[in-house]
N, C-alpha and C positions, 0 to 999 in steps of 0.2 A: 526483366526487372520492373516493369510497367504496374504490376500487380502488389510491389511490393512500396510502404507507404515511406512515406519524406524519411523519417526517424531512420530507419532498418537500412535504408539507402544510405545514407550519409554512414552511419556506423559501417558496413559492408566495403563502401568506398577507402573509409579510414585506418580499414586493414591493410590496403597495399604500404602505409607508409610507416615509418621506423616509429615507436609510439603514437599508432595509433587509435590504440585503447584508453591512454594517457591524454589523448586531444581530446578522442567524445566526453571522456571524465567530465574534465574541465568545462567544455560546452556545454554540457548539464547542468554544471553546478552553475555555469552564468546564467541560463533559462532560472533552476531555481536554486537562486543562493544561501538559501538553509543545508544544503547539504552539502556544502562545502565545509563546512564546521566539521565535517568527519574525514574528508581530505580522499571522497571513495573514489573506488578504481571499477571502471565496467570491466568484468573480466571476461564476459562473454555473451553474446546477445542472440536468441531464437525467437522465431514465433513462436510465442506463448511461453517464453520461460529466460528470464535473462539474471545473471551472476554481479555479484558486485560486494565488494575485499575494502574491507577495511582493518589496517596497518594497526595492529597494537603499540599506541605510543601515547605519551603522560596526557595531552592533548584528550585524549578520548577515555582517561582512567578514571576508577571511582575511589573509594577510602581505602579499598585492599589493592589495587594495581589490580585490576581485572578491568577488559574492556566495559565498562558502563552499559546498560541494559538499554537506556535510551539514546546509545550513541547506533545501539546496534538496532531499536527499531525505525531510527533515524534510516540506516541503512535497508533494511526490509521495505520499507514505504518507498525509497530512492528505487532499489530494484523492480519492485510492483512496479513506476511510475513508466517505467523505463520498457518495460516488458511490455505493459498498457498500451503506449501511446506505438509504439514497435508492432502494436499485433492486433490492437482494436480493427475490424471490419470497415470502409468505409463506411455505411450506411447508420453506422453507432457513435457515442460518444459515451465516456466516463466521468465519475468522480467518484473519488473516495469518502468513505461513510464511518469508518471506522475500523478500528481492529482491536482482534482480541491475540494475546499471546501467554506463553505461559516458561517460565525459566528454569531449564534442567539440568545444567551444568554452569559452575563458572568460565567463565569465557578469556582463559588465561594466556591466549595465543591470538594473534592474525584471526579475523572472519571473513566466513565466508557467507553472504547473504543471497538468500536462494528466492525468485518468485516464481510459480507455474500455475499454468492454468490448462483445462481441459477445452482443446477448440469449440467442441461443441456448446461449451459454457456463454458464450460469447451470442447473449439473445437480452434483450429486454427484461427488466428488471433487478433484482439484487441477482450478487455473482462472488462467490467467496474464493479469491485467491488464496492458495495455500505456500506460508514463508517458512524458511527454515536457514538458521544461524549455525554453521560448521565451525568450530575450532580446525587449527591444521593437523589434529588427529582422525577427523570429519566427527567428531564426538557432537550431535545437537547440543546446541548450548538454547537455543532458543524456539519457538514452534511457535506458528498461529494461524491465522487467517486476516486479511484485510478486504473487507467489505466493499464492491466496490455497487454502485447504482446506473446501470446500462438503460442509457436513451435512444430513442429513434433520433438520429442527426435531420435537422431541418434542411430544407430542402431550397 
């Protein structure tokens, strides 16, 4: 486990216990407290790709009761953030630059916000994660990329 950094340790560790998915949640949202406004759930965390469910409830609706578009890219950026700091190299460091997404479905159920990225992608300069928003039929409701800008980490 030496190899593996602070974030993916602690998550990993937080599996042995009875809602342990439910504590990193929470942890996160206290790291950064903007997304706790969507109330997300880490459902599942790899190198280079981690999941994260947000609950369709009035809290996160728009004028039709559909989950709201920017609750869910609230969520995709949560995921990215998460997957990110989980799977960046040490010798690198992140930030996010932007994203582009595009809306395919209404999002009339529970989501599921997806980020991955390709190991090899993980070098200096811009680096596009690719997000994706599942309904619980796995129907994309949402798609894009979040641009992220890869540094040499100081030394």
């Amino acid at each position: 486990m030496s190899d593996v950094n602070r974030t993916l340790a602690i998550y990993r560790k937080l599996q042995n216990y009875p809602l342990g998915n439910r504590i990193f949640s929470l942890m996160v949202s206290r790291v950064a407290p903007y997304f706790a406004s969507i109330k997300p759930y880490i459902s599942d965390l790899q190198i280079n790709r981690c999941s994260c469910v947000i609950k369709k409830r009035k809290r996160v609706f728009n004028h039709i009761k559909t989950v709201h578009v920017i609750a869910i890219c609230n969520g995709l950026e949560m995921a990215m953030g998460v997957m990110a700091e989980a799977s960046v190299p040490k010798n690198l460091r992140w930030i996010p630059k932007g994203m582009t997404v595009e809306y395919s479905a209404k999002a009339g159920t529970d989501i599921e916000c997806v980020a991955e990225v390709n190991p090899q992608d993980w070098k200096p300069g811009n680096m596009l994660v690719a997000v994706n928003a599942f309904d619980s039929n796995g129907t994309v409701v949402v798609s894009g990329h979040i641009k992220l800008w890869i540094t040499e980490r100081k030394v």
